[in-house]
N, CA, C and O atoms as a GROMACS GRO file, in nm:
protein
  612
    1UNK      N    1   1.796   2.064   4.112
    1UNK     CA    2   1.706   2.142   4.192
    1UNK      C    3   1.684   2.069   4.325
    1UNK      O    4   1.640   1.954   4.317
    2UNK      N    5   1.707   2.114   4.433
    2UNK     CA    6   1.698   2.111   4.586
    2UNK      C    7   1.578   2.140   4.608
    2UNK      O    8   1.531   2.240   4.555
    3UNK      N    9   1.482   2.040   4.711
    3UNK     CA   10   1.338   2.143   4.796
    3UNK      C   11   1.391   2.088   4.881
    3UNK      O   12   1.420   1.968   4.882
    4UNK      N   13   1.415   2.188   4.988
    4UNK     CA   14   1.436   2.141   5.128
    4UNK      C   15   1.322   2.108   5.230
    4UNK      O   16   1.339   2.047   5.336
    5UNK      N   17   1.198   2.157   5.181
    5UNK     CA   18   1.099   2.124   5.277
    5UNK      C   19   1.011   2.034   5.196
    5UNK      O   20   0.893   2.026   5.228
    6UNK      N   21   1.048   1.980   5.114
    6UNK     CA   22   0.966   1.920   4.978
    6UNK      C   23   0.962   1.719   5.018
    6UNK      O   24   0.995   1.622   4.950
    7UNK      N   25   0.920   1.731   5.117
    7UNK     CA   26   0.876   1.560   5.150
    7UNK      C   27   0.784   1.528   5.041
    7UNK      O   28   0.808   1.445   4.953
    8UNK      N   29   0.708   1.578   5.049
    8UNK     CA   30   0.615   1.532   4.971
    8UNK      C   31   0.544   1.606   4.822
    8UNK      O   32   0.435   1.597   4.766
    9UNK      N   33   0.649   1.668   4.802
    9UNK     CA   34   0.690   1.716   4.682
    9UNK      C   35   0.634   1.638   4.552
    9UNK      O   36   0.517   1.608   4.573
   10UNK      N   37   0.676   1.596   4.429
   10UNK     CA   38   0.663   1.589   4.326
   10UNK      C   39   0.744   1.602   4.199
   10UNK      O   40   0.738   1.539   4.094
   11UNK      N   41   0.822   1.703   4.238
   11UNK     CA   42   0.949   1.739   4.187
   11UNK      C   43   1.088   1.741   4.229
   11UNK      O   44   1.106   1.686   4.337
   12UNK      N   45   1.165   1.777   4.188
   12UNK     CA   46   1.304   1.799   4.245
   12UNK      C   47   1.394   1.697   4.329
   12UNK      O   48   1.356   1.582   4.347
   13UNK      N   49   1.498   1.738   4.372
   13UNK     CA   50   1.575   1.630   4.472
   13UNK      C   51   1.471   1.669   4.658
   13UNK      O   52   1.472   1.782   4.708
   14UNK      N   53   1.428   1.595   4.698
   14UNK     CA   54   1.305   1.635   4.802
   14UNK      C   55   1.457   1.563   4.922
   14UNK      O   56   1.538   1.471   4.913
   15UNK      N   57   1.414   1.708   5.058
   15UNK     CA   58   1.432   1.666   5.172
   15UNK      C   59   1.345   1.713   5.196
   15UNK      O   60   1.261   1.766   5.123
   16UNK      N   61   1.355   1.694   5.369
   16UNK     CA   62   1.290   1.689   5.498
   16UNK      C   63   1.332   1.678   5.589
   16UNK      O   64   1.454   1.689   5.581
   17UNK      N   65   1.289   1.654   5.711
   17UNK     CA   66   1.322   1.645   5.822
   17UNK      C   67   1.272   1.488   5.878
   17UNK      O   68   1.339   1.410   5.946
   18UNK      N   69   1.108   1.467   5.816
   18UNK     CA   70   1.083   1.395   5.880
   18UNK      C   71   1.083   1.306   5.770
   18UNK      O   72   1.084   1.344   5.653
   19UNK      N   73   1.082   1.170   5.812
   19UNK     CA   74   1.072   1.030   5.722
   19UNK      C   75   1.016   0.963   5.671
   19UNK      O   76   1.044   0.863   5.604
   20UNK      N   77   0.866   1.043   5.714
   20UNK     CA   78   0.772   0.935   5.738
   20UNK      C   79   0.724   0.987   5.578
   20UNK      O   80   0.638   0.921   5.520
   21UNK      N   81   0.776   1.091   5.522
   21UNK     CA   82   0.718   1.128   5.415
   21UNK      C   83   0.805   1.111   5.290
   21UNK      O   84   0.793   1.187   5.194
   22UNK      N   85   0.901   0.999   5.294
   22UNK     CA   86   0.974   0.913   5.231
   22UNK      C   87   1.062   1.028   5.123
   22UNK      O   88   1.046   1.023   5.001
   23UNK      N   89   1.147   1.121   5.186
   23UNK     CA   90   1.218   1.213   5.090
   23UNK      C   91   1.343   1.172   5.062
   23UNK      O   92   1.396   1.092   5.140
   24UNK      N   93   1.418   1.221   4.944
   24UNK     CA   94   1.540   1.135   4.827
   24UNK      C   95   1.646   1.158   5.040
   24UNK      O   96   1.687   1.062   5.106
   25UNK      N   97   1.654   1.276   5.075
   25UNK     CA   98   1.716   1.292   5.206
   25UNK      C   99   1.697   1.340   5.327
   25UNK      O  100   1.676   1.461   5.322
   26UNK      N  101   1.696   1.307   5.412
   26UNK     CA  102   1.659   1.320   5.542
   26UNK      C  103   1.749   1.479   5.584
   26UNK      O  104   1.859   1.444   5.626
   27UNK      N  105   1.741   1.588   5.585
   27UNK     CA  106   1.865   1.683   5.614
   27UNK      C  107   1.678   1.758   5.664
   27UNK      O  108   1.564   1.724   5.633
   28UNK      N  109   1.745   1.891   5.766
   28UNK     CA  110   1.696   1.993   5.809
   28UNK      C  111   1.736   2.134   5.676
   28UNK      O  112   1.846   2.141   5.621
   29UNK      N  113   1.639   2.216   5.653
   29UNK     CA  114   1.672   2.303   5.561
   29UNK      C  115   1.718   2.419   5.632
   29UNK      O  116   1.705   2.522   5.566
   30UNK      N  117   1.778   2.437   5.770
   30UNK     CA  118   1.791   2.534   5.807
   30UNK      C  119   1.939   2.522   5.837
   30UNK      O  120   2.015   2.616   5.862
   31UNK      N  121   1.971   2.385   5.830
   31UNK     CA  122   2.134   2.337   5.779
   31UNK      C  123   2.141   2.266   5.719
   31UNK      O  124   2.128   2.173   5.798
   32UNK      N  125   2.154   2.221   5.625
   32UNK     CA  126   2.120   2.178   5.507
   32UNK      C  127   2.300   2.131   5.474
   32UNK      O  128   2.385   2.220   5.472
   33UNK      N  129   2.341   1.975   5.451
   33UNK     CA  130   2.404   1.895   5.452
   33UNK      C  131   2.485   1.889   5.312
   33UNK      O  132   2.517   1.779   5.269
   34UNK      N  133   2.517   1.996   5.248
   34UNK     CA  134   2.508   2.005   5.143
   34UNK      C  135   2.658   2.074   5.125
   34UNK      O  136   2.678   2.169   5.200
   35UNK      N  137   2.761   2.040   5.038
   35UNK     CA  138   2.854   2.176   5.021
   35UNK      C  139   2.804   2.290   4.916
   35UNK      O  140   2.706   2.274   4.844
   36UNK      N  141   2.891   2.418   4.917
   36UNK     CA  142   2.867   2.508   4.800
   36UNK      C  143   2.856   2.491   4.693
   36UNK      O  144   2.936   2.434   4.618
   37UNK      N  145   2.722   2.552   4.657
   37UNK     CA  146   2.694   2.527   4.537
   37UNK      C  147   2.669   2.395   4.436
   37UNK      O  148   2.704   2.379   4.319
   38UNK      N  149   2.589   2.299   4.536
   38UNK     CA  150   2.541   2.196   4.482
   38UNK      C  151   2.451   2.128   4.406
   38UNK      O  152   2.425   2.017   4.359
   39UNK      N  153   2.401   2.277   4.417
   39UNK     CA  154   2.245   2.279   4.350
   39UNK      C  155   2.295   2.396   4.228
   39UNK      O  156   2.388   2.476   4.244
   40UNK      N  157   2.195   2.383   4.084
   40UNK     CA  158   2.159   2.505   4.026
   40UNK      C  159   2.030   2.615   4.135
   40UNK      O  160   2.024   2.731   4.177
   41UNK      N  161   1.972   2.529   4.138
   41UNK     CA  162   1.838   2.587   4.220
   41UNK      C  163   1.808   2.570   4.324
   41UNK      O  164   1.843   2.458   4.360
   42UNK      N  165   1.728   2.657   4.446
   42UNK     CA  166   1.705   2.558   4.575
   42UNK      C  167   1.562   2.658   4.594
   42UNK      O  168   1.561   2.779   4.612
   43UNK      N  169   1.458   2.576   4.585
   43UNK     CA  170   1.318   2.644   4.639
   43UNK      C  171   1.268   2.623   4.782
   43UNK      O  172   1.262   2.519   4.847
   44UNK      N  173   1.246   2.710   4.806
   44UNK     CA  174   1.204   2.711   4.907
   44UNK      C  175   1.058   2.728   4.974
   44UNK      O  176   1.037   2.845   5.004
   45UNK      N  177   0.986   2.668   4.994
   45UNK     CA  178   0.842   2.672   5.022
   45UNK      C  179   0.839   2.622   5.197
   45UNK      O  180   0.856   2.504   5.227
   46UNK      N  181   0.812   2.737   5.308
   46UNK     CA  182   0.862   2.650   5.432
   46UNK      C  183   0.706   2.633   5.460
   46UNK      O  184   0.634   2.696   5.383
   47UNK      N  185   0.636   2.549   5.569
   47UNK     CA  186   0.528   2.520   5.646
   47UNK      C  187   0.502   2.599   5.743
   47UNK      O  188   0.399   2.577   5.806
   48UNK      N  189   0.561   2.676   5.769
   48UNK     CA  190   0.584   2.804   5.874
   48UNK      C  191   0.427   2.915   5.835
   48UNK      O  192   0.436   2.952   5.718
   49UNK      N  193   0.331   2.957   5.886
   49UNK     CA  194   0.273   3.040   5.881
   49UNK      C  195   0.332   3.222   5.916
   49UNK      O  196   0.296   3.323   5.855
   50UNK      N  197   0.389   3.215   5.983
   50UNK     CA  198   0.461   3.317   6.011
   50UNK      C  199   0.625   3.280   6.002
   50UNK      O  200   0.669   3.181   6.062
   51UNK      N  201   0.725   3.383   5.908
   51UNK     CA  202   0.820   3.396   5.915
   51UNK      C  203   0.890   3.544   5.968
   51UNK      O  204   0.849   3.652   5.926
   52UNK      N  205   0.995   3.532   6.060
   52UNK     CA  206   1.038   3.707   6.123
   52UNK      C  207   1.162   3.685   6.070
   52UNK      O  208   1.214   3.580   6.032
   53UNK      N  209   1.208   3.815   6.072
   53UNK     CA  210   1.354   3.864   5.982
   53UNK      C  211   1.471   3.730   6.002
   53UNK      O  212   1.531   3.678   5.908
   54UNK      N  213   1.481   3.699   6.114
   54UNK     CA  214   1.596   3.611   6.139
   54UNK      C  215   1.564   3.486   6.123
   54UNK      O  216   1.641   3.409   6.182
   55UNK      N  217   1.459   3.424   6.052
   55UNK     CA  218   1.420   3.310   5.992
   55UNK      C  219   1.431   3.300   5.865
   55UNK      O  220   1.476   3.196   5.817
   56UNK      N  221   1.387   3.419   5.773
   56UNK     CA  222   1.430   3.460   5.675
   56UNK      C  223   1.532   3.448   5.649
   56UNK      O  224   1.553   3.389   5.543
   57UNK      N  225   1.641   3.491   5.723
   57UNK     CA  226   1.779   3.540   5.703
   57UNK      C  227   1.831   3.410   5.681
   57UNK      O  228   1.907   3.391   5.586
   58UNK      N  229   1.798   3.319   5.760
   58UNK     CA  230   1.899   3.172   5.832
   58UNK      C  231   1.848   3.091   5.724
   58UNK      O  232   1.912   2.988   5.703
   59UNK      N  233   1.706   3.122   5.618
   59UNK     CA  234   1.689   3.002   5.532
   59UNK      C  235   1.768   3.048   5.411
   59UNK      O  236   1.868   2.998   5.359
   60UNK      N  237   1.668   3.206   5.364
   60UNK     CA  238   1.778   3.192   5.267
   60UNK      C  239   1.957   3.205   5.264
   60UNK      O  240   2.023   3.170   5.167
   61UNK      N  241   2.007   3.255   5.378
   61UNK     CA  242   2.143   3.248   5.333
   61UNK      C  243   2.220   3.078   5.335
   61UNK      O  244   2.330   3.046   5.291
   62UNK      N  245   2.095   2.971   5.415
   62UNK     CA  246   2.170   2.838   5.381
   62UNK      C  247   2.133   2.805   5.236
   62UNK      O  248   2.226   2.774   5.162
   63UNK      N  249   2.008   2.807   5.187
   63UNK     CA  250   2.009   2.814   5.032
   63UNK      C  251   2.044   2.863   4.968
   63UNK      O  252   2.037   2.799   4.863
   64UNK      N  253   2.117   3.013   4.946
   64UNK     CA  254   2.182   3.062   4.882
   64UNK      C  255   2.379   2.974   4.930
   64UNK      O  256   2.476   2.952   4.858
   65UNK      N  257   2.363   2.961   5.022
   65UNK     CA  258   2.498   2.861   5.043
   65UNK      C  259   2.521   2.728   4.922
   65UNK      O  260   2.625   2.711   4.857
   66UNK      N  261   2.430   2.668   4.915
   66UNK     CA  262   2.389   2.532   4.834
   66UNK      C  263   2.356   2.560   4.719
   66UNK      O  264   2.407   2.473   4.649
   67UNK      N  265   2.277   2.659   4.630
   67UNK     CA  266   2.260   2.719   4.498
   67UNK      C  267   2.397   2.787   4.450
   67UNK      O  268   2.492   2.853   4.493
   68UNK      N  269   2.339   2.719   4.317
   68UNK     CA  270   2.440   2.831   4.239
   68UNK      C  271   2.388   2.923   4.181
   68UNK      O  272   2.445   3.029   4.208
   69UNK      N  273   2.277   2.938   4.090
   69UNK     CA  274   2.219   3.055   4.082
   69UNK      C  275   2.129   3.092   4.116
   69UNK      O  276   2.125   3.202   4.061
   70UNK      N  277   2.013   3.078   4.192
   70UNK     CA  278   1.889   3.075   4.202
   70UNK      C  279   1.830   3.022   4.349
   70UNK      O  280   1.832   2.900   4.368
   71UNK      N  281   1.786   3.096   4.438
   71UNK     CA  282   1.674   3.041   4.536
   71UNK      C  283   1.541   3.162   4.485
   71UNK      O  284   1.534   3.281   4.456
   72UNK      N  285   1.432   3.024   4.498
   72UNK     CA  286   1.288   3.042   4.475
   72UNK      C  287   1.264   3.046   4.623
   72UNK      O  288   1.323   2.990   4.715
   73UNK      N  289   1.136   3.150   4.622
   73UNK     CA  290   1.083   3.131   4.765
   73UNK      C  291   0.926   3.155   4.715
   73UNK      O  292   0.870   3.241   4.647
   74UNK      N  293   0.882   3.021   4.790
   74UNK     CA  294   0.689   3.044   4.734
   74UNK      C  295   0.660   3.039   4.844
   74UNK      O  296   0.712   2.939   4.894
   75UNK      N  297   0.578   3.119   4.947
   75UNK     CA  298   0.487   3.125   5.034
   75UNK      C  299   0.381   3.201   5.071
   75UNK      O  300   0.314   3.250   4.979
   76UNK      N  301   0.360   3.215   5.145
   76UNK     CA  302   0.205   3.315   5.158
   76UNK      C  303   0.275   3.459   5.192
   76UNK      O  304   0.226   3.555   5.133
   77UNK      N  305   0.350   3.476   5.251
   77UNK     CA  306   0.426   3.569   5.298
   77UNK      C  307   0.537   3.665   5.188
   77UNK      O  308   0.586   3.590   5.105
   78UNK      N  309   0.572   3.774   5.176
   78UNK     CA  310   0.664   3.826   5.084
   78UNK      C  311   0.777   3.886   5.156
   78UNK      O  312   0.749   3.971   5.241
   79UNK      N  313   0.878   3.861   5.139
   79UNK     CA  314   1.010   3.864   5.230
   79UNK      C  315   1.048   3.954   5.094
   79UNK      O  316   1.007   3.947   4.978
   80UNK      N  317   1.157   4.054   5.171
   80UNK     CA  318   1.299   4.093   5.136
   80UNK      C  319   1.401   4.020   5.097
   80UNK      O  320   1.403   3.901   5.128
   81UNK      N  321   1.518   4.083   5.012
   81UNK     CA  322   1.630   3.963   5.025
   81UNK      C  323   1.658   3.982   5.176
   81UNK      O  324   1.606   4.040   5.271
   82UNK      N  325   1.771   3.900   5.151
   82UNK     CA  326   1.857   3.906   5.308
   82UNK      C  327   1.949   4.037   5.272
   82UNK      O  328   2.057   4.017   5.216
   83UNK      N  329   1.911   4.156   5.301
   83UNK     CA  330   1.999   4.276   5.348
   83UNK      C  331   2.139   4.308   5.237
   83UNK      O  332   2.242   4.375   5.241
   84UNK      N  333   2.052   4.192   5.117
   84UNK     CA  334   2.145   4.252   4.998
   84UNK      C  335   2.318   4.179   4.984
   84UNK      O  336   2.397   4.183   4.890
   85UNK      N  337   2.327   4.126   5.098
   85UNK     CA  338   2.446   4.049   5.087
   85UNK      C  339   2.442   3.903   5.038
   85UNK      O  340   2.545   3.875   4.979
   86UNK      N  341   2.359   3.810   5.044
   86UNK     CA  342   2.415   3.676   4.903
   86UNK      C  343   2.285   3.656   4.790
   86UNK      O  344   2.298   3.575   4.698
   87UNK      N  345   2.179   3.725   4.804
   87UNK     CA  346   2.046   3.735   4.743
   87UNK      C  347   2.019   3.865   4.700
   87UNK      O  348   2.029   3.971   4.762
   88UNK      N  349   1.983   3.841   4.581
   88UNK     CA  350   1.901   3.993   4.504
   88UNK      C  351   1.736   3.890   4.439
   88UNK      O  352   1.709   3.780   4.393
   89UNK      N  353   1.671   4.012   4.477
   89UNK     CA  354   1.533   3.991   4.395
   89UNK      C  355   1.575   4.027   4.244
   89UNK      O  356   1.630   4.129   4.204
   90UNK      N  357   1.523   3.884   4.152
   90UNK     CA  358   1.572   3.878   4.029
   90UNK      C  359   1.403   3.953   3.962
   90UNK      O  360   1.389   4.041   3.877
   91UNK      N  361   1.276   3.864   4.053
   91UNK     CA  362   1.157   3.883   3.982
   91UNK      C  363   1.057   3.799   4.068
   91UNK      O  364   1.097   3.698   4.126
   92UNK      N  365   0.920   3.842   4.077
   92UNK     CA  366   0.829   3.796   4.167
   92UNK      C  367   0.730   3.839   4.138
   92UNK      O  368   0.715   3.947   4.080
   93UNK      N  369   0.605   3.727   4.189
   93UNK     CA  370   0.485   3.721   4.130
   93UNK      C  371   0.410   3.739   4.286
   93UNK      O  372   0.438   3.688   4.396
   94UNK      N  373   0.327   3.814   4.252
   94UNK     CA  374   0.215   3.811   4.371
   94UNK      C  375   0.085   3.738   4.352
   94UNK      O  376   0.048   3.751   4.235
   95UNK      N  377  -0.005   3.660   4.428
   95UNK     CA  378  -0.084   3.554   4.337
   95UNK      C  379  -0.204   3.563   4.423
   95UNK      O  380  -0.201   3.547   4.545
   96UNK      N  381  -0.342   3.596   4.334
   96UNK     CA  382  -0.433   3.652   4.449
   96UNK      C  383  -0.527   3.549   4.407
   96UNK      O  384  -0.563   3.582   4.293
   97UNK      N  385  -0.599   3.415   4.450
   97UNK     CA  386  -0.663   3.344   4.429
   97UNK      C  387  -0.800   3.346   4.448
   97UNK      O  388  -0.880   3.266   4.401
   98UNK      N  389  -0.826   3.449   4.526
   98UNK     CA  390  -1.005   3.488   4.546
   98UNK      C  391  -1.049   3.613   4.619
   98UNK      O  392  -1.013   3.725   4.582
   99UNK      N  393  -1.097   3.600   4.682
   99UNK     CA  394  -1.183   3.713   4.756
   99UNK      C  395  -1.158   3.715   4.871
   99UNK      O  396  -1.238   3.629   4.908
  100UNK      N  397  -1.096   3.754   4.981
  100UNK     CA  398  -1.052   3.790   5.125
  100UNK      C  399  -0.999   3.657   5.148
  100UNK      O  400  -1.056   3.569   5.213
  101UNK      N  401  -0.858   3.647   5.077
  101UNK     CA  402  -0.798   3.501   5.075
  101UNK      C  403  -0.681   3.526   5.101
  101UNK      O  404  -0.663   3.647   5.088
  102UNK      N  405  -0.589   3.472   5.132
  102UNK     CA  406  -0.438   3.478   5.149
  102UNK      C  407  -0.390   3.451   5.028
  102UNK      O  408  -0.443   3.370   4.952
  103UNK      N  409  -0.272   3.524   4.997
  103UNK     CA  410  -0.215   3.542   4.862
  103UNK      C  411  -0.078   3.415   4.865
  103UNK      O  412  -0.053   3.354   4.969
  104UNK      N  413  -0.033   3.401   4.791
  104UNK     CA  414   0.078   3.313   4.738
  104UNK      C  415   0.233   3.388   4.666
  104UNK      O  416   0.244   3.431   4.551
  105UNK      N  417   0.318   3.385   4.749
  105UNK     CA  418   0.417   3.473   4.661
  105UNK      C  419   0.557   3.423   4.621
  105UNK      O  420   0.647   3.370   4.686
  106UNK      N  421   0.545   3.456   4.497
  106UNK     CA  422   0.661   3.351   4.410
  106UNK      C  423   0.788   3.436   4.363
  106UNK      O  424   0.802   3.499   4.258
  107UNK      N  425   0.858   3.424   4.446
  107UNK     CA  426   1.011   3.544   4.427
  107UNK      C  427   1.111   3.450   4.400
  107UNK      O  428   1.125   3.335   4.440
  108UNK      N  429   1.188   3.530   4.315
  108UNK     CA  430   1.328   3.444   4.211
  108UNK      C  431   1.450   3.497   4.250
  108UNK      O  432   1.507   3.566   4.166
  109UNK      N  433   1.508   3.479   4.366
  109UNK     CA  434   1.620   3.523   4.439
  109UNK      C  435   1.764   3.539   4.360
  109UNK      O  436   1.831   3.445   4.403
  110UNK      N  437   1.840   3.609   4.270
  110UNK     CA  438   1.973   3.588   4.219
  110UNK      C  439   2.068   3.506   4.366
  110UNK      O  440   2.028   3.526   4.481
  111UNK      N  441   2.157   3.440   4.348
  111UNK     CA  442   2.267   3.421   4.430
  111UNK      C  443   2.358   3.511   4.351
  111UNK      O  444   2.361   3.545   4.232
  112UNK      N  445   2.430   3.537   4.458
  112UNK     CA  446   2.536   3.680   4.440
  112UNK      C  447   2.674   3.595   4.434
  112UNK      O  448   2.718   3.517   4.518
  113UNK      N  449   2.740   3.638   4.288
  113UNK     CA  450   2.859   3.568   4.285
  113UNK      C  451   2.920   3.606   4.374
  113UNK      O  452   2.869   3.710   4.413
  114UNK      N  453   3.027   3.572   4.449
  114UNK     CA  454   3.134   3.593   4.509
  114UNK      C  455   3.067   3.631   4.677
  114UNK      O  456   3.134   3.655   4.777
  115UNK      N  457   2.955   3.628   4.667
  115UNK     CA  458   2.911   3.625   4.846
  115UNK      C  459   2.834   3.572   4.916
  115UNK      O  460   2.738   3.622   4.975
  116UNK      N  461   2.890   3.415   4.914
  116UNK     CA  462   2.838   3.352   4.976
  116UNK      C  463   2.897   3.340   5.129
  116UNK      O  464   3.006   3.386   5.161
  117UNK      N  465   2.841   3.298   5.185
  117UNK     CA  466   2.792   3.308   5.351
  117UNK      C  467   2.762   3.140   5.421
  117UNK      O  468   2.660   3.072   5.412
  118UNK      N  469   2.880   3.109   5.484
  118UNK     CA  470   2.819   2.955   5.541
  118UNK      C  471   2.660   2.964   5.626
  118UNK      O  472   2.625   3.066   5.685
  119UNK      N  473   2.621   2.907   5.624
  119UNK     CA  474   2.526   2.875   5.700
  119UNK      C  475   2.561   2.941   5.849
  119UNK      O  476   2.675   2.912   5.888
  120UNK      N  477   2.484   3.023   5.937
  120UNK     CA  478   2.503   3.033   6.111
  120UNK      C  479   2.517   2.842   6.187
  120UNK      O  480   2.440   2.745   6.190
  121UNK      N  481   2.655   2.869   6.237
  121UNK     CA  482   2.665   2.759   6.339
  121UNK      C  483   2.565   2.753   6.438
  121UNK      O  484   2.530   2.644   6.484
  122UNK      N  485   2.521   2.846   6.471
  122UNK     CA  486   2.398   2.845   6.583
  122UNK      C  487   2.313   2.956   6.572
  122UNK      O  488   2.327   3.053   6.498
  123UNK      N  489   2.217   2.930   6.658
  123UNK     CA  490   2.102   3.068   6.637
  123UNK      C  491   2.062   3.106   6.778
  123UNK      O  492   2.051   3.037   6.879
  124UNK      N  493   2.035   3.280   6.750
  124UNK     CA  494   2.021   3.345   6.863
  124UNK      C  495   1.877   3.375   6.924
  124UNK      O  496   1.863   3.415   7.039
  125UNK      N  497   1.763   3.350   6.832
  125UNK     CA  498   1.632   3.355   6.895
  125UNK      C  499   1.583   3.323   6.768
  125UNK      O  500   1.641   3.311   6.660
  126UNK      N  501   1.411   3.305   6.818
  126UNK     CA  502   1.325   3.235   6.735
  126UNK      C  503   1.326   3.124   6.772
  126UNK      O  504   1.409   3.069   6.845
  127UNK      N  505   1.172   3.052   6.694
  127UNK     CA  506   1.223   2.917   6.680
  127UNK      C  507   1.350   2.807   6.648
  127UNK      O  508   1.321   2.696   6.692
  128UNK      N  509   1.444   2.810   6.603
  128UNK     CA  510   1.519   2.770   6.555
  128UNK      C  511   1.627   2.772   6.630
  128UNK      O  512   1.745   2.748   6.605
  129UNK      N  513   1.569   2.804   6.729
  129UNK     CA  514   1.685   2.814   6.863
  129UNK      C  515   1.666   2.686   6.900
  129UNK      O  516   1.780   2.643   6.892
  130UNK      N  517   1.592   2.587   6.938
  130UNK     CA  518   1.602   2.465   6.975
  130UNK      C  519   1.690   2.392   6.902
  130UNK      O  520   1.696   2.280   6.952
  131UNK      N  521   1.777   2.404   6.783
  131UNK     CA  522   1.845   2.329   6.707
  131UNK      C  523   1.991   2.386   6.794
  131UNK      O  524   2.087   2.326   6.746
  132UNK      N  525   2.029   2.464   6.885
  132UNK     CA  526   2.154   2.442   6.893
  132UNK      C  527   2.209   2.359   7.013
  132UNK      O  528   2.331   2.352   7.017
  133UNK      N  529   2.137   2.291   7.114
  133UNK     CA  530   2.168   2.193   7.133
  133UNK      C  531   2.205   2.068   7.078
  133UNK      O  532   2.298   2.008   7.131
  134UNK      N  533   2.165   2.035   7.010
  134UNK     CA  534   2.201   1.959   6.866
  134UNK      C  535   2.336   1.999   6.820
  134UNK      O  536   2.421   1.910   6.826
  135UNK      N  537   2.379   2.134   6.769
  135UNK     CA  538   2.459   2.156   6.714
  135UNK      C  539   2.564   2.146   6.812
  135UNK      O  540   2.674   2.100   6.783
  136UNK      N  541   2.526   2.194   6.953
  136UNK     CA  542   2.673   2.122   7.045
  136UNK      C  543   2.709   2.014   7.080
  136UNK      O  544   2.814   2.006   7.143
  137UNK      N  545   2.642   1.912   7.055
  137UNK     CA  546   2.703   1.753   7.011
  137UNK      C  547   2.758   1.725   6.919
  137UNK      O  548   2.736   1.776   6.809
  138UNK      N  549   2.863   1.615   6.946
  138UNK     CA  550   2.986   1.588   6.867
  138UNK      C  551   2.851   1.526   6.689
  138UNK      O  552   2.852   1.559   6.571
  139UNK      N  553   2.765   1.432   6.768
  139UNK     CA  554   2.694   1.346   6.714
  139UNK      C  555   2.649   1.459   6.598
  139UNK      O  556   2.702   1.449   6.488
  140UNK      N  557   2.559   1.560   6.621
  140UNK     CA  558   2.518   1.652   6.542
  140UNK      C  559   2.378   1.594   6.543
  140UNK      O  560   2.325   1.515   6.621
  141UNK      N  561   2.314   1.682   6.394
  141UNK     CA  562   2.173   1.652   6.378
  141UNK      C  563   2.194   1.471   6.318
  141UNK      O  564   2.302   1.423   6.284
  142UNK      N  565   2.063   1.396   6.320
  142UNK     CA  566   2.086   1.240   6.229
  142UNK      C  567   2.080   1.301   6.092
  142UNK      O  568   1.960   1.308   6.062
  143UNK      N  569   2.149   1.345   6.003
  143UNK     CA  570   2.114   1.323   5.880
  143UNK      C  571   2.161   1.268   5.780
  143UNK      O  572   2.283   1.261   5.775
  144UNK      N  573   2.085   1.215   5.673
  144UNK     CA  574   2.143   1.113   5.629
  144UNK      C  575   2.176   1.203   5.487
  144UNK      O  576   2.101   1.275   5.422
  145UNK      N  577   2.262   1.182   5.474
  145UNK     CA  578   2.348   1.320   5.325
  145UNK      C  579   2.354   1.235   5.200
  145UNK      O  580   2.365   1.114   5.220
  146UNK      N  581   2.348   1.275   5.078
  146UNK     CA  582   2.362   1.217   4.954
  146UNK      C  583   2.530   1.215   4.935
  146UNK      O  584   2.591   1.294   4.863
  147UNK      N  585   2.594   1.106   5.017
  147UNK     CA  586   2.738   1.111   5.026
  147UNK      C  587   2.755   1.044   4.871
  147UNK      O  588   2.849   1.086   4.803
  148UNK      N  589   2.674   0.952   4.820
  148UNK     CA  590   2.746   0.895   4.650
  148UNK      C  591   2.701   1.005   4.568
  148UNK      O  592   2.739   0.964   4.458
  149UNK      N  593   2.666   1.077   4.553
  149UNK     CA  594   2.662   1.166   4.454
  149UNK      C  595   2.727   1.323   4.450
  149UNK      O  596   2.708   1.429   4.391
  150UNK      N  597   2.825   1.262   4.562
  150UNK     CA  598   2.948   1.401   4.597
  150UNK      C  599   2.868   1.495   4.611
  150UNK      O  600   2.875   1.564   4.509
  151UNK      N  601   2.793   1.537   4.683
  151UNK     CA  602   2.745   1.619   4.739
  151UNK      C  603   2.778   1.706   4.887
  151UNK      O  604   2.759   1.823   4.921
  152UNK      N  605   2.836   1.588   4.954
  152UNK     CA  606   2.880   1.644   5.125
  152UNK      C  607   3.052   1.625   5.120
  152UNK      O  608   3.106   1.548   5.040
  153UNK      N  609   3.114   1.693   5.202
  153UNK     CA  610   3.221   1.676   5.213
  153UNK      C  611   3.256   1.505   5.328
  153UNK      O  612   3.371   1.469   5.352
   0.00000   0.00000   0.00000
């Protein structure tokens, strides 16, 4: 099991971005350092208060890249799959904790045999547009990959 935003997690194999929150790997979850299907599972819980369609799209289709069967998505927010091409809604919980409160939503994404989808080399708007400068250096993002446990190419 993969958390890509899981620094400070508790469970699972934990990345991040940042360091300071001592995770098993340093990788970005929005490219995620990982070959196909490395994971059984990859959850996803982002810090993002607001997510729009093409943030959606760019997380889960890199987690569905890295899972083999399964991306979890827990956040306050309730997303769609991605447009039915590498994700199906398997099953999901809606979670209402009080009285004029923000809800919690826990969806069990299938990965779709046979359609998987690399990760976008770059991105066209949103936040996540600041990462493709990065991506046009030879250097790339710093991340540091779980190369002994055959994980990266």
């Amino acid at each position: 099991m993969y958390h890509p935003f899981g620094g400070r997690a508790k469970f699972g194999r934990r990345g991040d971005i940042d360091p300071s929150v001592a995770p098993d790997v340093i990788a970005d979850a929005w490219l995620p350092p990982f070959i196909c299907d490395a994971f059984d599972v990859v959850i996803l819980d982002p810090p993002y208060v607001h997510i729009n369609c093409q943030m959606k799209n760019h997380l889960l289709r890199a987690a569905a890249f890295i899972a083999k069967r399964r991306v979890i998505w827990f956040h306050t927010q309730w997303i769609a799959s991605s447009g039915g091409q590498t994700t199906a809604l398997e099953r999901s919980w809606l979670v209402r904790v009080g009285d004029s409160c923000a809800v919690r939503c826990l969806q069990v994404f299938e990965v779709k045999y046979g359609a998987k989808v690399k990760p976008r080399p770059h991105f066209n708007r949103g936040p996540a547009i600041k990462y493709n400068r990065w991506l046009a250096q030879p250097e790339r993002l710093p991340f540091e990959p779980l190369r002994g446990l055959g994980l990266v190419k």
